[in-house]
PDB file of N, CA, C and O in Angstrom:
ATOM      1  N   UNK A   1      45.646  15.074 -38.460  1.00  0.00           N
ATOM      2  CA  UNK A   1      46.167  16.341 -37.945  1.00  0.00           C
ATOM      3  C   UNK A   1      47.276  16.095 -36.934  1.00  0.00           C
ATOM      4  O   UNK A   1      47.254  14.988 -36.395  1.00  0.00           O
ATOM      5  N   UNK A   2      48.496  17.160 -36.493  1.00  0.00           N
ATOM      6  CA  UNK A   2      49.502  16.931 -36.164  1.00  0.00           C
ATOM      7  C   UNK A   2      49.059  17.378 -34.684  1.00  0.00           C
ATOM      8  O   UNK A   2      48.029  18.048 -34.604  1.00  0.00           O
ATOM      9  N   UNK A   3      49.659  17.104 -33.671  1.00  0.00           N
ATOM     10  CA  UNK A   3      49.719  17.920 -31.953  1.00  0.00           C
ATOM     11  C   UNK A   3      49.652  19.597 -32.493  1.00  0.00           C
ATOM     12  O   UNK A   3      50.125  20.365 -33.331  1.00  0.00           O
ATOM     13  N   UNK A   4      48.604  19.514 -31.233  1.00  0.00           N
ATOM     14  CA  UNK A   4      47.965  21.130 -30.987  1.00  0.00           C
ATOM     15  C   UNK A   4      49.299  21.689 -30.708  1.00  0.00           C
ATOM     16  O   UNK A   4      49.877  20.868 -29.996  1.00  0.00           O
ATOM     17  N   UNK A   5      50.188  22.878 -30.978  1.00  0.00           N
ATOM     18  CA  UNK A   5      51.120  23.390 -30.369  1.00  0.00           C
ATOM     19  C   UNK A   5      50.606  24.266 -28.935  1.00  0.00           C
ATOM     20  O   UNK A   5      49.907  25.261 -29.125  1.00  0.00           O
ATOM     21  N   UNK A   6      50.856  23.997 -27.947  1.00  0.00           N
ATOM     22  CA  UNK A   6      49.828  24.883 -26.931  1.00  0.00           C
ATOM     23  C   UNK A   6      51.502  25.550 -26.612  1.00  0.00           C
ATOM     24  O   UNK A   6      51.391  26.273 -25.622  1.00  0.00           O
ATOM     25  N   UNK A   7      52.301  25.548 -26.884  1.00  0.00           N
ATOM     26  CA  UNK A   7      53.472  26.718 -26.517  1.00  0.00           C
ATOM     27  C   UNK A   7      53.008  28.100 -26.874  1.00  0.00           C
ATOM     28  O   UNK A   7      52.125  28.552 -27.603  1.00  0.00           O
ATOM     29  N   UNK A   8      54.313  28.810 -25.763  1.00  0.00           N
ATOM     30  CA  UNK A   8      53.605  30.363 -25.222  1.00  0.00           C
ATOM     31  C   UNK A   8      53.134  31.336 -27.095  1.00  0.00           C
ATOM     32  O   UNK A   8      52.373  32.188 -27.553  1.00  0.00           O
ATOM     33  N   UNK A   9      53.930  30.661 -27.392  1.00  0.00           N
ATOM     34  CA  UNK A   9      53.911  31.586 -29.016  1.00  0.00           C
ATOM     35  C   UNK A   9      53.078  31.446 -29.412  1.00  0.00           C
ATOM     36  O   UNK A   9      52.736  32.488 -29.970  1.00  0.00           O
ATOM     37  N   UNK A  10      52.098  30.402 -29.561  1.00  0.00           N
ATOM     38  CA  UNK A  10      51.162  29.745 -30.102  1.00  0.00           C
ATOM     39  C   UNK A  10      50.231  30.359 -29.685  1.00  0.00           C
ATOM     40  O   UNK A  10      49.477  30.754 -30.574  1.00  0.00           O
ATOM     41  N   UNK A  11      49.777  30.783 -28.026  1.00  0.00           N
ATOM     42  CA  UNK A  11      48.789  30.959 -27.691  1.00  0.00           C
ATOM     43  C   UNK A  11      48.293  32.464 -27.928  1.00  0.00           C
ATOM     44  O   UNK A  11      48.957  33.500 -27.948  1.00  0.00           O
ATOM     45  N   UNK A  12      46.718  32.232 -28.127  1.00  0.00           N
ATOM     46  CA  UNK A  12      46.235  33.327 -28.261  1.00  0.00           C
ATOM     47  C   UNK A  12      46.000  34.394 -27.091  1.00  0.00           C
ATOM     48  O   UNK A  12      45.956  33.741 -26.049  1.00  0.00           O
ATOM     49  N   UNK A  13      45.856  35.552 -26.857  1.00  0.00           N
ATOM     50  CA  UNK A  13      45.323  36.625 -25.889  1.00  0.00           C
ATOM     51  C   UNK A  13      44.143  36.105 -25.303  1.00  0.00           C
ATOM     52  O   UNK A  13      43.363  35.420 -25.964  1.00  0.00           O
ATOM     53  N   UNK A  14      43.965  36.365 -24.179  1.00  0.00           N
ATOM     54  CA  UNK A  14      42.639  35.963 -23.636  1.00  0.00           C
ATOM     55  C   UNK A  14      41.509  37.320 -23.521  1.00  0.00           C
ATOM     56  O   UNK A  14      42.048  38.410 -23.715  1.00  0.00           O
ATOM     57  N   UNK A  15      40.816  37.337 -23.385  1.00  0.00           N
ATOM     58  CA  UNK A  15      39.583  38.572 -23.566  1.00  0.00           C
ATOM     59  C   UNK A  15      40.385  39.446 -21.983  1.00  0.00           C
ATOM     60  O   UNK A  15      40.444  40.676 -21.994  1.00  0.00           O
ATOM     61  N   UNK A  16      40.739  38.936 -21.186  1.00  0.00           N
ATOM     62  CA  UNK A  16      41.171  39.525 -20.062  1.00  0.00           C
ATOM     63  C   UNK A  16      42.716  40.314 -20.154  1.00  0.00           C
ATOM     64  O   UNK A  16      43.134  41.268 -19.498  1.00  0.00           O
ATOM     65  N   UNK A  17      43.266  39.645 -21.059  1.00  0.00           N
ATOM     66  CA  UNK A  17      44.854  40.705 -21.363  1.00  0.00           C
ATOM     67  C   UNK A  17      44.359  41.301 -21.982  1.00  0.00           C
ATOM     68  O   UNK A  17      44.541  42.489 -21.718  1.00  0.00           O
ATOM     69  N   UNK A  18      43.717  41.115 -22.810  1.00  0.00           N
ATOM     70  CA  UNK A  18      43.350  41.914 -24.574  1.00  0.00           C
ATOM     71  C   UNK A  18      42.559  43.447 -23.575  1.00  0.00           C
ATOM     72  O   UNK A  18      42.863  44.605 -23.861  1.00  0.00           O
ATOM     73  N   UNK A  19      41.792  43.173 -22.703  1.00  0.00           N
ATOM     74  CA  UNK A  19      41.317  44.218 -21.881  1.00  0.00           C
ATOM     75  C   UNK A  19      42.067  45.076 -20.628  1.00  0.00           C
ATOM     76  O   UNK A  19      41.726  46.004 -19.894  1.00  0.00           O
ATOM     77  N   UNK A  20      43.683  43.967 -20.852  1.00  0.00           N
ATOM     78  CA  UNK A  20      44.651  44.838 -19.932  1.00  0.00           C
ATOM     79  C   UNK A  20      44.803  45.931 -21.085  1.00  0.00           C
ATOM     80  O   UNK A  20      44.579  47.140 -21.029  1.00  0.00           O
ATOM     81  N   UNK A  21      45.227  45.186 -22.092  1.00  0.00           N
ATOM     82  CA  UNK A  21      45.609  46.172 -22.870  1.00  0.00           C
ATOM     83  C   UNK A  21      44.944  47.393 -23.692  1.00  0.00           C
ATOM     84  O   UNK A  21      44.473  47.302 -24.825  1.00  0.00           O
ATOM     85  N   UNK A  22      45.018  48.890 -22.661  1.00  0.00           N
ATOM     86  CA  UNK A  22      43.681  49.576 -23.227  1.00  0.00           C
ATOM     87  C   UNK A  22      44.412  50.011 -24.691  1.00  0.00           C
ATOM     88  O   UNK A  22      43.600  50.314 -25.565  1.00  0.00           O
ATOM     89  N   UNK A  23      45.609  50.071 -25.011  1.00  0.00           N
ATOM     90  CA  UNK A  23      45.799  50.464 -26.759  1.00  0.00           C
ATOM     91  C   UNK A  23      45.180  49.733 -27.689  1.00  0.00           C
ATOM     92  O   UNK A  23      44.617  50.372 -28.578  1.00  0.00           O
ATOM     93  N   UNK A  24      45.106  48.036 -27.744  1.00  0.00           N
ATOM     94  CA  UNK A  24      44.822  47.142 -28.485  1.00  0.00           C
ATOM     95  C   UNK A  24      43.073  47.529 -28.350  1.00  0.00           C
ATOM     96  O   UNK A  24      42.329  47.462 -29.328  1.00  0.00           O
ATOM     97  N   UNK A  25      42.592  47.941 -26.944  1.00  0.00           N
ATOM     98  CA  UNK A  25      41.265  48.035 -26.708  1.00  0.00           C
ATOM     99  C   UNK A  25      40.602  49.375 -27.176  1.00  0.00           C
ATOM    100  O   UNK A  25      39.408  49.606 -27.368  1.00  0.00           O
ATOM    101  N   UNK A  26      41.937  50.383 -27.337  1.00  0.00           N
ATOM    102  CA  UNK A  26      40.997  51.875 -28.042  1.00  0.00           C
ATOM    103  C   UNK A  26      41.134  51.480 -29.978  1.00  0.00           C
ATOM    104  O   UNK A  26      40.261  51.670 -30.825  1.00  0.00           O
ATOM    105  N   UNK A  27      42.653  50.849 -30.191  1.00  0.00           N
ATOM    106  CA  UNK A  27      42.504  50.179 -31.690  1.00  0.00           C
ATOM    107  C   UNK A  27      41.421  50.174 -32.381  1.00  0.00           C
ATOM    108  O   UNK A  27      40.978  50.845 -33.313  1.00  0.00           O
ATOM    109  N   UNK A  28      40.928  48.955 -31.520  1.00  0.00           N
ATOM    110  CA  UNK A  28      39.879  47.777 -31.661  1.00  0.00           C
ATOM    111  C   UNK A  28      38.530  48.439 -31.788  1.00  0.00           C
ATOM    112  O   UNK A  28      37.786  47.848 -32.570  1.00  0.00           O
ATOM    113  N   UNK A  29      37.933  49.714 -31.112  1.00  0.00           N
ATOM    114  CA  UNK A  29      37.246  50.896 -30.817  1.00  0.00           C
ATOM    115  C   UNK A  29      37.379  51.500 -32.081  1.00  0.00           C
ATOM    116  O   UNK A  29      36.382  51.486 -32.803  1.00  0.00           O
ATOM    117  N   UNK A  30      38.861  52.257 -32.674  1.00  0.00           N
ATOM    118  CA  UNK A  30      38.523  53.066 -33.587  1.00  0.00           C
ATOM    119  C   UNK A  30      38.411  52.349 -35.251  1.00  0.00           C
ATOM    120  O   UNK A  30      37.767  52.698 -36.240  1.00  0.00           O
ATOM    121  N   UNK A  31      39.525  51.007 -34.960  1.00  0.00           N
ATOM    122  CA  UNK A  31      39.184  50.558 -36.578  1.00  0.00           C
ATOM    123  C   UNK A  31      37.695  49.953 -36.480  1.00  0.00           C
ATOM    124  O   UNK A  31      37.018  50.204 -37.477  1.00  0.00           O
ATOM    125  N   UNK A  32      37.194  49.372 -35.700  1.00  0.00           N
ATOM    126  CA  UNK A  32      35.435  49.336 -35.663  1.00  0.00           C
ATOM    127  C   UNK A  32      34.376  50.944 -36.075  1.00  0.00           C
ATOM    128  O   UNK A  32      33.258  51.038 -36.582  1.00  0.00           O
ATOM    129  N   UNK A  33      35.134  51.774 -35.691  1.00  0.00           N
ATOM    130  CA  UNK A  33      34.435  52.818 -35.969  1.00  0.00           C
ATOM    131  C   UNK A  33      34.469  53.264 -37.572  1.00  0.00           C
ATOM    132  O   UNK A  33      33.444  53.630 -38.146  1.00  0.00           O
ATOM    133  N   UNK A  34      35.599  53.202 -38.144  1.00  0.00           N
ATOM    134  CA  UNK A  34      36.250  53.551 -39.216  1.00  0.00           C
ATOM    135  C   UNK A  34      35.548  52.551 -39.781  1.00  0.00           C
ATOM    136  O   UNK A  34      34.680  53.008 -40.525  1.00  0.00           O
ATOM    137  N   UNK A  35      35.571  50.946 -39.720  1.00  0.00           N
ATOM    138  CA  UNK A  35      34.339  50.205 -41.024  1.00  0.00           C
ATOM    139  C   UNK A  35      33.216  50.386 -40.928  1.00  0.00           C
ATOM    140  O   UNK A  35      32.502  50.197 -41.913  1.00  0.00           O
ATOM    141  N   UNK A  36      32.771  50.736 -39.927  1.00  0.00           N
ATOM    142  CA  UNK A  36      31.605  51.400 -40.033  1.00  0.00           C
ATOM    143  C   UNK A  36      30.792  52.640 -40.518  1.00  0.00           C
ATOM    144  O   UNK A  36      29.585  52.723 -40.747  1.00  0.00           O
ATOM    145  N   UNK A  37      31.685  53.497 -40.605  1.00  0.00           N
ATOM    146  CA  UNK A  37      31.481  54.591 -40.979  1.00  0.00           C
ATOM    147  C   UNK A  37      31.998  54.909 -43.103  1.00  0.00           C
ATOM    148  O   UNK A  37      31.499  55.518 -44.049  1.00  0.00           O
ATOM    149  N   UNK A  38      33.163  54.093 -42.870  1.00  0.00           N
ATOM    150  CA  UNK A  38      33.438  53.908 -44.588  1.00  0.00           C
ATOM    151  C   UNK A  38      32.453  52.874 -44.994  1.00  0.00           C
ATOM    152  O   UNK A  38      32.053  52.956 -46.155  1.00  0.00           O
ATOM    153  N   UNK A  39      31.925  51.786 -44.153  1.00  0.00           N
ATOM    154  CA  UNK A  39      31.056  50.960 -44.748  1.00  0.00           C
ATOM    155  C   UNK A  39      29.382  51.929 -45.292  1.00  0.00           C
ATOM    156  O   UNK A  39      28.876  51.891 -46.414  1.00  0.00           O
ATOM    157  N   UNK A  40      28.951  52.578 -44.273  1.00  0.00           N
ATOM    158  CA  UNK A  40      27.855  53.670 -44.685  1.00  0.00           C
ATOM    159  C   UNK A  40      27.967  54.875 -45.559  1.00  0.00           C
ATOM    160  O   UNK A  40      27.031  55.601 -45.895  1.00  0.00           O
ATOM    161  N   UNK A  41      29.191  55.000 -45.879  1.00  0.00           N
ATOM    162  CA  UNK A  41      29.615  56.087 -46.611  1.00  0.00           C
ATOM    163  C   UNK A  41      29.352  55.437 -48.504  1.00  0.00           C
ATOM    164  O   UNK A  41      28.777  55.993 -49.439  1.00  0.00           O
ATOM    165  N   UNK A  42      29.915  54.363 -48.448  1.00  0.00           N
ATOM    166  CA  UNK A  42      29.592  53.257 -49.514  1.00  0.00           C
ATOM    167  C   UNK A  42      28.294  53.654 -49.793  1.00  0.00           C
ATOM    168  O   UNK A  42      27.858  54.517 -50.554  1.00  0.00           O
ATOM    169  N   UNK A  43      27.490  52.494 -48.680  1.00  0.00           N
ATOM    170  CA  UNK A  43      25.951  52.462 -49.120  1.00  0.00           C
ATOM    171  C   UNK A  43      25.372  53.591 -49.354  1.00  0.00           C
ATOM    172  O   UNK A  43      24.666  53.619 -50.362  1.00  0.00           O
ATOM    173  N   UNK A  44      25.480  54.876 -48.507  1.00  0.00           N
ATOM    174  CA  UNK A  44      25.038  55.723 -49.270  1.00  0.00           C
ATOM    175  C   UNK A  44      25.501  56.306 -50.877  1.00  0.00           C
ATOM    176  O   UNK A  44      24.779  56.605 -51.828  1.00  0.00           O
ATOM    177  N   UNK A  45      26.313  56.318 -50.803  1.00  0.00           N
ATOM    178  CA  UNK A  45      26.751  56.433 -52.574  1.00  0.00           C
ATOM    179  C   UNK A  45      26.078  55.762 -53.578  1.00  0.00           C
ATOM    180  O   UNK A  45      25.638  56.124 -54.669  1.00  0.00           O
ATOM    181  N   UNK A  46      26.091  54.619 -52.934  1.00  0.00           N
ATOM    182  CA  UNK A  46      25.484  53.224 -53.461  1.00  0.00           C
ATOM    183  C   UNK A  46      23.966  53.577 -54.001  1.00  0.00           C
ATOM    184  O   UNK A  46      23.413  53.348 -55.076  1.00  0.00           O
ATOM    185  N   UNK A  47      23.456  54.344 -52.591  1.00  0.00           N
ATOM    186  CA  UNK A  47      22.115  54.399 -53.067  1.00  0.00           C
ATOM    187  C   UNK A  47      21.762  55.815 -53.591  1.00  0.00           C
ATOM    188  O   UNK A  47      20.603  56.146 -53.843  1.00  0.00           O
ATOM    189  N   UNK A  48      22.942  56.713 -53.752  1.00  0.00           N
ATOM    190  CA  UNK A  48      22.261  57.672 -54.349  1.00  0.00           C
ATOM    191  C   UNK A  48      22.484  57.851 -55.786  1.00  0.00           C
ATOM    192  O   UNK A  48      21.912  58.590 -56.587  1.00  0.00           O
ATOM    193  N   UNK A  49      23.745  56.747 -55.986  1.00  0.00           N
ATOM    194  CA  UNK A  49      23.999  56.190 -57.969  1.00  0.00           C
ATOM    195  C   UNK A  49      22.865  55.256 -58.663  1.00  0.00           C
ATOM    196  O   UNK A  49      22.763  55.014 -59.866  1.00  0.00           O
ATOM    197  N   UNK A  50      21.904  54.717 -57.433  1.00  0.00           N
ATOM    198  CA  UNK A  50      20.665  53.764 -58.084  1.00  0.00           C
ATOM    199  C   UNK A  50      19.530  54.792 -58.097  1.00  0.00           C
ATOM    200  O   UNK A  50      18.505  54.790 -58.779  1.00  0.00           O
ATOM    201  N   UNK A  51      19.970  55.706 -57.145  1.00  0.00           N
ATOM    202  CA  UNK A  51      18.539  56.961 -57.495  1.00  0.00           C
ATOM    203  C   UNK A  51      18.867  57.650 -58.464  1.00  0.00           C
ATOM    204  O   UNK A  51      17.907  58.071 -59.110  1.00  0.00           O
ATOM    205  N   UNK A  52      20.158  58.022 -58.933  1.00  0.00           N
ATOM    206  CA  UNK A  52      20.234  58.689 -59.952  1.00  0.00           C
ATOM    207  C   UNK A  52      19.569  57.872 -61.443  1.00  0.00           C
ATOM    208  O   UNK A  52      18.873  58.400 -62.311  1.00  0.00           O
ATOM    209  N   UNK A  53      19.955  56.728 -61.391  1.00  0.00           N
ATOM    210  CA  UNK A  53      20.229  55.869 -62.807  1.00  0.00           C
ATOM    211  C   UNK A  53      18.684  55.836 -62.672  1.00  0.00           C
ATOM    212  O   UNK A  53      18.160  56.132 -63.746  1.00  0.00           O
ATOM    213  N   UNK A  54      17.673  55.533 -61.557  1.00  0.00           N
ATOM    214  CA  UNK A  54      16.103  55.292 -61.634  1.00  0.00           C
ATOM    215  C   UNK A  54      15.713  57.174 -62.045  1.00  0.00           C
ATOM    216  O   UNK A  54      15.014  57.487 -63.009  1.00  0.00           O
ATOM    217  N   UNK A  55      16.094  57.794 -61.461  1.00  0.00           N
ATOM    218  CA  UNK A  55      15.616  58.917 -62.154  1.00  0.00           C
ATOM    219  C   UNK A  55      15.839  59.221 -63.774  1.00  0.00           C
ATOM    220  O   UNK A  55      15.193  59.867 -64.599  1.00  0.00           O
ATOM    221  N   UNK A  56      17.080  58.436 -63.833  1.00  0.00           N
ATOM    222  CA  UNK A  56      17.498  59.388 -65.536  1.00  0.00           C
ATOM    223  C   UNK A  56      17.215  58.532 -66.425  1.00  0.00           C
ATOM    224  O   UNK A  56      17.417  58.819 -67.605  1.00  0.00           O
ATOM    225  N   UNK A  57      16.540  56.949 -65.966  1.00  0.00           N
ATOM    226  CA  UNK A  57      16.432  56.063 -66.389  1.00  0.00           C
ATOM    227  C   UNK A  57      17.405  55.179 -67.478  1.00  0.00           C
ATOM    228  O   UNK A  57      17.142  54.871 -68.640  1.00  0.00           O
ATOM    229  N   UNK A  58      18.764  54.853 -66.586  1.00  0.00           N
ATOM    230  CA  UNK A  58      19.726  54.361 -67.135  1.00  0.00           C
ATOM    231  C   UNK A  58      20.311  52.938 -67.010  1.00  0.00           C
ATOM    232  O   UNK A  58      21.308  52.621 -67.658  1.00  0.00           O
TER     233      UNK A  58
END
């Protein structure tokens, strides 16, 4: 493996800017909310196409 680049470009945000920054921090808030909520939106579908197919027996 080649040298770590530790230049400014390179480096990552630290939990302490990332928390200066309240936009990146409401972001971070709503796309968490949004997979969560399309993720349950799924499973329920999910499980009401396996209740259907066990009811109609398909």
């Amino acid at each position: 493996m080649g040298p770590v680049d530790t230049s400014h470009s390179a480096k990552l945000m630290s939990d302490k800017e990332i928390n200066n920054r309240s936009d990146l921090k409401n972001f971070s808030k709503v796309f968490f909310k949004e997979c969560l909520s399309s993720g349950k939106s799924e499973y329920e579908n999910h499980l009401s196409e396996k209740e259907h197919a066990l009811r109609y027996n398909y």
